[in-house]
C-alpha positions as CSV (number, residue, x, y, z in Angstrom):
1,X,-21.1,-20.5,75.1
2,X,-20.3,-23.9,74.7
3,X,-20.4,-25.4,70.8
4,X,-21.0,-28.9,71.0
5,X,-19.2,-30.5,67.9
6,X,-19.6,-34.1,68.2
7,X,-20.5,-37.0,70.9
8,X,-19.7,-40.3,70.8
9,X,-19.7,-43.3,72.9
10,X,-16.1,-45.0,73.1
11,X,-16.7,-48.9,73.9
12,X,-13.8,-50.5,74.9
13,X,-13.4,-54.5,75.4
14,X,-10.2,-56.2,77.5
15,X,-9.7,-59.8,75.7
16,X,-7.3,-61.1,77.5
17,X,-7.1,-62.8,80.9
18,X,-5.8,-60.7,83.1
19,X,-6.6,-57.0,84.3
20,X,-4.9,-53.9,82.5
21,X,-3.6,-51.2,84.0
22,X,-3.4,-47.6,82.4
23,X,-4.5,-49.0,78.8
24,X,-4.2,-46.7,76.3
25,X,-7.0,-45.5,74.5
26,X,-6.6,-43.7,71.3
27,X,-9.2,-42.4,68.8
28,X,-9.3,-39.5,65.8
29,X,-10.8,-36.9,65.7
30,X,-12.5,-35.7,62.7
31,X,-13.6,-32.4,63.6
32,X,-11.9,-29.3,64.6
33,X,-12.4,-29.4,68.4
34,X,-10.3,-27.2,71.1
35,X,-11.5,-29.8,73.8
36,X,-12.9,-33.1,74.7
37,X,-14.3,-34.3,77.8
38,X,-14.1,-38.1,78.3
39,X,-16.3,-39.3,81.2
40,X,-17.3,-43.0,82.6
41,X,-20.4,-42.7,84.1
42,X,-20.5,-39.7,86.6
43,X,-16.4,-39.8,86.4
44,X,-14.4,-37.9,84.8
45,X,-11.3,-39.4,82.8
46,X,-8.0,-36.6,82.4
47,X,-7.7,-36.7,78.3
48,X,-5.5,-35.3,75.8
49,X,-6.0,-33.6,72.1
50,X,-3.1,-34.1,70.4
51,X,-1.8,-32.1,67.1
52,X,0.6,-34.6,65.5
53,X,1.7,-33.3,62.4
54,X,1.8,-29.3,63.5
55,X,-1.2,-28.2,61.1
56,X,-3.2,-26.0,64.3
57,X,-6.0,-29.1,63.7
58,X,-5.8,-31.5,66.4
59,X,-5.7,-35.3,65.2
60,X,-5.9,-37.8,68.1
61,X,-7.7,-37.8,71.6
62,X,-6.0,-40.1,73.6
63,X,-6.9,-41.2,77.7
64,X,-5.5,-44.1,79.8
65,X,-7.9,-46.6,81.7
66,X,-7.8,-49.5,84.2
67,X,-9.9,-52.2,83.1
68,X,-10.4,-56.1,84.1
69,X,-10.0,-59.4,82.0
70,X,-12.7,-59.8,79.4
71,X,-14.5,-56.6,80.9
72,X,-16.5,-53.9,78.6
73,X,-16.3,-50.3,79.5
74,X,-18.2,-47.8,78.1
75,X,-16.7,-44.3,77.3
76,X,-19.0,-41.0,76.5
77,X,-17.6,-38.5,75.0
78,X,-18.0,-35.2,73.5
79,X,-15.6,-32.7,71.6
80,X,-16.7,-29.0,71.5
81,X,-14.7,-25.8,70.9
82,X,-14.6,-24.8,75.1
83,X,-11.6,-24.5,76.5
84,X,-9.5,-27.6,77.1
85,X,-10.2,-29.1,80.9
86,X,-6.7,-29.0,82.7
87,X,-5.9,-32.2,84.5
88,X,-2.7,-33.0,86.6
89,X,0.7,-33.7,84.5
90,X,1.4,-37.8,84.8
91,X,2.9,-37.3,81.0
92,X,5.9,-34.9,80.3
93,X,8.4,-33.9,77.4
94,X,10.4,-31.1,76.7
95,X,13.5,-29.9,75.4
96,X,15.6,-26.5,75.5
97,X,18.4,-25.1,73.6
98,X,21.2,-23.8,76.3
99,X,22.3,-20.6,77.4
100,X,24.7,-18.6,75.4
101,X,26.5,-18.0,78.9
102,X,28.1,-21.3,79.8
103,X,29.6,-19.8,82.6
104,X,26.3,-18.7,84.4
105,X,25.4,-19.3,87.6
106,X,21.7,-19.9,86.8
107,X,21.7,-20.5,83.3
108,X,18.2,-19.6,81.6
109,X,17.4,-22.3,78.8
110,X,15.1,-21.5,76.0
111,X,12.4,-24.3,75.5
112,X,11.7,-25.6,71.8
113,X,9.2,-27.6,70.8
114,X,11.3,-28.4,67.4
115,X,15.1,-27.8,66.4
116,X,16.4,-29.0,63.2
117,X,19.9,-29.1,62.0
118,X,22.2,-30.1,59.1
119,X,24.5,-32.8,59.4
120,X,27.2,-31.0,59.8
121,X,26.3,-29.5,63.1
122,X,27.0,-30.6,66.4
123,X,23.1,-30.5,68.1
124,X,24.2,-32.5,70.7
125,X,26.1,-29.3,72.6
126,X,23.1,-27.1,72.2
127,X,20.3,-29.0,72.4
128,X,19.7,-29.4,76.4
129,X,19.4,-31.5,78.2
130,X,21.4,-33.3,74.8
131,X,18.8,-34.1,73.2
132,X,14.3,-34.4,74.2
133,X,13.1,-36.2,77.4
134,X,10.8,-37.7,78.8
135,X,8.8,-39.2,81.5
136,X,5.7,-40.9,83.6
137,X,5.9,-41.1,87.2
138,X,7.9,-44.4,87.1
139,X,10.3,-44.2,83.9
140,X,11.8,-40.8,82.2
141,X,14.0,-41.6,79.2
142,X,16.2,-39.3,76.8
143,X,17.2,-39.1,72.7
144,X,20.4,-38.0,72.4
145,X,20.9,-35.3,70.0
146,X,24.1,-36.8,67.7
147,X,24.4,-39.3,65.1
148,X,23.8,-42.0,67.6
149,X,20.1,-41.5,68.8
150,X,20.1,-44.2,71.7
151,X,17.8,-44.0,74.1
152,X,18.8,-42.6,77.8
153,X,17.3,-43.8,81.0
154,X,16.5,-41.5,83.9
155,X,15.4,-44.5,87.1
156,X,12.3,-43.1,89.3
157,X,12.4,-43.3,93.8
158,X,9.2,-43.0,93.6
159,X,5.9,-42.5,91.8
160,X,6.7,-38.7,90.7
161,X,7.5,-36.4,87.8
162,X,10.5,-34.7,88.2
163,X,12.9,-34.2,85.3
164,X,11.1,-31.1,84.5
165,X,12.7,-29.5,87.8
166,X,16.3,-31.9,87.8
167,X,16.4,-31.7,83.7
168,X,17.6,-35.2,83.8
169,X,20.5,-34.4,86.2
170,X,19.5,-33.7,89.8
171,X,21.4,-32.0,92.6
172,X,22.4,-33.7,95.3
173,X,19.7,-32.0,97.4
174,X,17.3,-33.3,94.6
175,X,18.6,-36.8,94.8
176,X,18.1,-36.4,99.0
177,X,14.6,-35.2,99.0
178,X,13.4,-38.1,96.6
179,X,14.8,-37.4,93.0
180,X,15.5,-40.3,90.2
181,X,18.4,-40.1,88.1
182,X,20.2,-40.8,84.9
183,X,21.7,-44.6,85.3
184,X,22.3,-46.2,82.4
185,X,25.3,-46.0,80.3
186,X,24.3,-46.5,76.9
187,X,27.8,-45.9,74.9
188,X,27.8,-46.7,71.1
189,X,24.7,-48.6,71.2
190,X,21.3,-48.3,71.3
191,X,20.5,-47.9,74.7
192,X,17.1,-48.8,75.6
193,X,15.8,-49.7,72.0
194,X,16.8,-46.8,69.2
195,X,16.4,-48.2,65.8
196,X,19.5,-48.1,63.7
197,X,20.4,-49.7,60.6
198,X,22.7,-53.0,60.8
199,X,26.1,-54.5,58.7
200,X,25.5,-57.7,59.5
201,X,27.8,-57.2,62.4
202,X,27.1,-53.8,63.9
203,X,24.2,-51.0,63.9
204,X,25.0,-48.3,61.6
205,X,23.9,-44.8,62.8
206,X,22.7,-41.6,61.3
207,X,26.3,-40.0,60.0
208,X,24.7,-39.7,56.4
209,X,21.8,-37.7,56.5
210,X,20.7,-34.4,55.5
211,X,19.0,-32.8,58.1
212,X,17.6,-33.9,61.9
213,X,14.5,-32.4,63.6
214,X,14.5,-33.2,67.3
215,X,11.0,-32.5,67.7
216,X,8.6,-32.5,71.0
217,X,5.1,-33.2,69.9
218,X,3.3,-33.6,73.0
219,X,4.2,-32.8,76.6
220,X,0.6,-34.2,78.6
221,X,-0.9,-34.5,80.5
222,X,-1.7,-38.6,79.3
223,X,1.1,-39.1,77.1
224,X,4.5,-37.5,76.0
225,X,5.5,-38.2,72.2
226,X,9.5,-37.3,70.7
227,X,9.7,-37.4,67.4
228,X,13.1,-37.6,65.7
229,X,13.1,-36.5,61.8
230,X,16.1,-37.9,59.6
231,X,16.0,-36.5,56.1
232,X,17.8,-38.5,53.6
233,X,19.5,-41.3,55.6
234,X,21.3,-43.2,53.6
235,X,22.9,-46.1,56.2
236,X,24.4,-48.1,53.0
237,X,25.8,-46.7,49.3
238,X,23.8,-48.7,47.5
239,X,20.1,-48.1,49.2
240,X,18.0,-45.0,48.3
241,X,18.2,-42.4,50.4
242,X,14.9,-42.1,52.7
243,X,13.7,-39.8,55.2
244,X,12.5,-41.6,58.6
245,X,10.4,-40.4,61.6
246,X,11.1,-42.0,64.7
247,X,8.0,-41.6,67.1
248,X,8.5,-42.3,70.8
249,X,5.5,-42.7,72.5
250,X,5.0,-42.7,76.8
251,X,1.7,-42.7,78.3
252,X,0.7,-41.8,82.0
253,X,1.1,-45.2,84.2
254,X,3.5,-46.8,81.9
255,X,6.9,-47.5,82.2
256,X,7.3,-49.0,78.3
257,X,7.4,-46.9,75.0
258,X,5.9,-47.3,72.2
259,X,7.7,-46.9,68.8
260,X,6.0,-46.0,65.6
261,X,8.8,-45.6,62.5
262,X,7.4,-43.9,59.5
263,X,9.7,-43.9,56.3
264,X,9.1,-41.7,53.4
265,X,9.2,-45.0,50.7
266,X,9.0,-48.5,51.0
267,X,12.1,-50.3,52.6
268,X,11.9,-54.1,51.7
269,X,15.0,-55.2,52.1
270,X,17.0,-53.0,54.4
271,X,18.8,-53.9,57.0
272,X,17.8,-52.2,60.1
273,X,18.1,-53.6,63.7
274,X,17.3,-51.9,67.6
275,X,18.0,-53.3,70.5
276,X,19.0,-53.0,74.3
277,X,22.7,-52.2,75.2
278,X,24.8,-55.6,77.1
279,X,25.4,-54.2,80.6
280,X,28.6,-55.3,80.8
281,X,28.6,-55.7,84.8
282,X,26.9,-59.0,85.5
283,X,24.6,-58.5,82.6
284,X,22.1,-61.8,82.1
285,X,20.2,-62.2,78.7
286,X,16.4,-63.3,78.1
287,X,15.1,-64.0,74.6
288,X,13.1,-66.0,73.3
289,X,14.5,-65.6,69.5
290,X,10.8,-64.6,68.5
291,X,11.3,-60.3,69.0
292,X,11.8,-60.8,72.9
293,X,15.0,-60.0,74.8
294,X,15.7,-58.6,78.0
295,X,18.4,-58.0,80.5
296,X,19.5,-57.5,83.9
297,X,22.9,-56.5,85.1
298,X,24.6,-53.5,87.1
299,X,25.1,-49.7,85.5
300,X,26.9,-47.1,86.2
301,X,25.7,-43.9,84.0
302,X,28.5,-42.0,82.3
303,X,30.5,-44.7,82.8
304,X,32.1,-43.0,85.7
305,X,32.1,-44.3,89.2
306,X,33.1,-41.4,91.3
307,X,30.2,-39.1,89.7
308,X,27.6,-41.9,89.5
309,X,26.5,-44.2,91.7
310,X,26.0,-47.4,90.4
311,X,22.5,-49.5,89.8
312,X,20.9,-52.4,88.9
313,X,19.1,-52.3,85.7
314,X,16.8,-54.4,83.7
315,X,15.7,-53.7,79.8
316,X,13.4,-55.0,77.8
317,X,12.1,-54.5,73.9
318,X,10.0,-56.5,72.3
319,X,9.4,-56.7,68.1
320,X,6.2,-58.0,67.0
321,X,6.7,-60.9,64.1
322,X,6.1,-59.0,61.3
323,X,9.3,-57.0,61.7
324,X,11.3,-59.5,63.6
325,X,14.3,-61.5,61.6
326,X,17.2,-62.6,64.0
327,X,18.7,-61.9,67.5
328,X,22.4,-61.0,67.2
329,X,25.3,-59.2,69.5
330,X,27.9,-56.6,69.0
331,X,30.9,-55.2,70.8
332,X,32.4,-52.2,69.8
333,X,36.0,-52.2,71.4
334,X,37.2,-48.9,70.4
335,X,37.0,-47.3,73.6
336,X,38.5,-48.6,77.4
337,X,35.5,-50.4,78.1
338,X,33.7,-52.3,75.3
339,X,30.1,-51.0,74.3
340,X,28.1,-54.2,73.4
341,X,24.6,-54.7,73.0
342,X,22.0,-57.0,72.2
343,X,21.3,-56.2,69.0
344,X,17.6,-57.4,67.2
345,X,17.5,-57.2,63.2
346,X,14.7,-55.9,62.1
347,X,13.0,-55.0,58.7
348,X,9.6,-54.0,56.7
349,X,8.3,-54.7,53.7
350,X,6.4,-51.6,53.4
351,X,7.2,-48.3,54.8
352,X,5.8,-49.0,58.6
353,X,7.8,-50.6,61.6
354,X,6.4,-50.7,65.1
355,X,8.4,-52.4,68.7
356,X,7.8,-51.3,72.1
357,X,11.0,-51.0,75.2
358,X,10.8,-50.4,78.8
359,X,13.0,-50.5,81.8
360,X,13.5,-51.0,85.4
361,X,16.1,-50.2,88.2
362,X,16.6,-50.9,91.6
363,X,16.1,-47.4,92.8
364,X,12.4,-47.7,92.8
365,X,10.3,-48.2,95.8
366,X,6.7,-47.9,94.7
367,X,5.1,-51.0,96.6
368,X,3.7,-48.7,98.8
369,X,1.4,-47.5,95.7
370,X,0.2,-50.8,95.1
371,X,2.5,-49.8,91.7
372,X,4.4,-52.7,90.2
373,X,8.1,-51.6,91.3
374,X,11.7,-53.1,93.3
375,X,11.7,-56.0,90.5
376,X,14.8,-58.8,90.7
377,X,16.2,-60.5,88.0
378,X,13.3,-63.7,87.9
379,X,10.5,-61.5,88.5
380,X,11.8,-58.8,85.7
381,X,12.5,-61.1,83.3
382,X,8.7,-62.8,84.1
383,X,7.4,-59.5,83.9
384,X,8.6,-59.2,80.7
385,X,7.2,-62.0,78.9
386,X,3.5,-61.2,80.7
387,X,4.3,-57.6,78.9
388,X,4.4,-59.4,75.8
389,X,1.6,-61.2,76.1
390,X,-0.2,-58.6,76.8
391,X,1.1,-56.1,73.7
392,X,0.0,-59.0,71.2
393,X,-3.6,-59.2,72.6
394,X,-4.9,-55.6,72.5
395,X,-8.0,-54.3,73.4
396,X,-10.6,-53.7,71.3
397,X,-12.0,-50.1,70.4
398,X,-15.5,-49.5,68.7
399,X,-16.5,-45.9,68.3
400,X,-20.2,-45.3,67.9
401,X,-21.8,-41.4,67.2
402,X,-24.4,-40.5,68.7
């Protein structure tokens, strides 16, 4: 027997001028429901109840939606304690900590949902695939387990989820029959858009803390959220320590992530900065010195040529105004090859900071979709600016109870 909780009609209102694709939706949920069933009209919508702070009581339903400039959809529904509807994975996260044989064959991983560690130890050798992933059908990025952080990015062939069969590195029967792969080389920088804390001439990282939990906190089917946990980061000697959640958010259909950074206190007045690493092979820079920058240059992951093959890559982040303060650059030139990045400085004057990143390669081939893929350097760098456009004009939610 089914116990009907709750119903509600979801309006939701697209003021912009062009059409969205896969806009997220996201609502609370005030009762303690074990399912939800989102429909428009006679159609069903795949949805997703989402626990985000571990306490058994589910806090968010969240659903994706196409809808057309200046249209008005209207959403029932209705939250029960049934069993959650299954609905095909177009969301994934995970990670594992690795087999104590490192000599197996087959190596059997145990999956985690949340691993922390002191600073002392070395996470980034047993956490596997070195750190959480995560994907959609076009992007899949990783958070590497170590005092860095950056951001990895896994390229997509096609419209598919894969990394939880290649775990982020594919055979090369994988990479025959239609596989992406990992093809950016991120170095000591930021990768595609970690937040860090800055010296005025370089990102500082997270050496001086006291613990890190690399945490999965949902794995689909709509959306795949990381969380990354560092307790007592102290970037500078004469700040306060804080504790700061990094939330990575990637919904179904999209190939940008969402950031929400929670601190434990207010942080007027600190430093902090993210960014996108300088490709140093070709790389070409967009900004427009108000919290967007892009690039577009050629990658090699690994930094190592006979292993990878090499790529051309595009990022993009973009820093609402609140948060932005200046664009800047930095090249650390301790290795054989400089690591440089594009480097945004950031701050808050509260204990909230929110950006979004996202990513291309030339690896994808989706135009037979209809899915926005195979981008070149005028036509990713456009697309990035109509991305920002659209992130500063969401839509509009009104939740009515019936």
């Amino acid at each position: 027997m089914i116990n009907l909780l709750l119903a509600s009609i979801i309006t939701v209102f697209n003021p912009s001028s062009s059409d969205r694709i896969a806009e997220p939706v996201v609502i609370p949920v005030s009762e303690q429901a074990t399912s939800a069933l989102v429909t428009l009209g006679d159609k069903e919508i795949p949805c997703q109840l989402d626990d985000l702070n571990d306490d058994g009581v589910f806090d968010e339903l969240a659903f994706v939606t196409d809808i057309k400039a200046k249209e008005t959809l209207s959403f029932s529904v209705s939250f029960s304690n049934d069993k959650q509807h299954e609905y095909p994975a177009k969301a994934y996260a995970s990670m594992s900590m690795r087999d104590r044989d490192s000599k197996a064959k087959k190596p059997k991983h145990l999956p985690a949902t949340s691993i922390t560690v002191p600073a002392s130890s070395d996470a980034f050798q047993y956490i596997f695939p070195h750190g959480p992933v995560m994907e959609s059908e076009l992007v899949g990025f990783r958070v590497y387990s170590d005092h860095r952080q950056a951001i990895d990015y896994y390229g997509h062939k096609s419209l598919m989820m894969d990394i939880a069969k290649t775990d982020f590195y594919p055979t090369k029967d994988q990479v025959r029959e239609g596989s992406g792969d990992d093809v950016l080389y991120t170095g000591t920088t930021y990768g595609c858009g970690a937040l860090m804390g800055w010296d005025g001439k370089n990102a500082v990282m997270f050496q001086k803390v006291r613990n890190t939990t690399y945490a999965v906190t949902a794995n689909g089917p709509v959306r795949a959220i990381i969380d990354i946990t560092n307790k007592g980061w102290q970037p500078y000697p004469d700040f306060k320590p804080v504790d700061i959640r990094t939330r990575y958010i990637l919904y179904a259909g999209h190939r940008d992530v969402e950031v929400q950074v929670q601190f434990s206190h207010a942080v007027k007045g600190m430093p902090l900065s993210t960014g996108i690493v300088d490709i140093v092979e070709g790389s070409e820079e967009l900004t427009d010195k108000a919290g967007l920058r892009g690039c577009w240059g050629t990658a090699c992951a690994g930094n190592n040529p006979q292993v990878y093959d090499t790529h051309t890559v595009g990022l993009g982040i973009f820093v609402p105004k609140e948060f932005y303060k200046s664009d800047s650059h930095f090249t650390d030139g301790k290795d054989y090859l400089p690591n440089q990045a594009y480097a945004q400085v950031v701050g808050t004057d509260n204990d909230k900071l929110h950006y979004w990143f996202t990513a291309t390669c030339d690896m994808e081939d989706f135009s037979s979709t209809g899915a926005k893929g195979s981008f070149n350097r005028d036509s990713w760098f456009s697309y990035l600016k109509d991305w920002k456009k659209q992130l500063q004009k969401p839509i509009k939610i009104n939740i009515t109870t019936k």
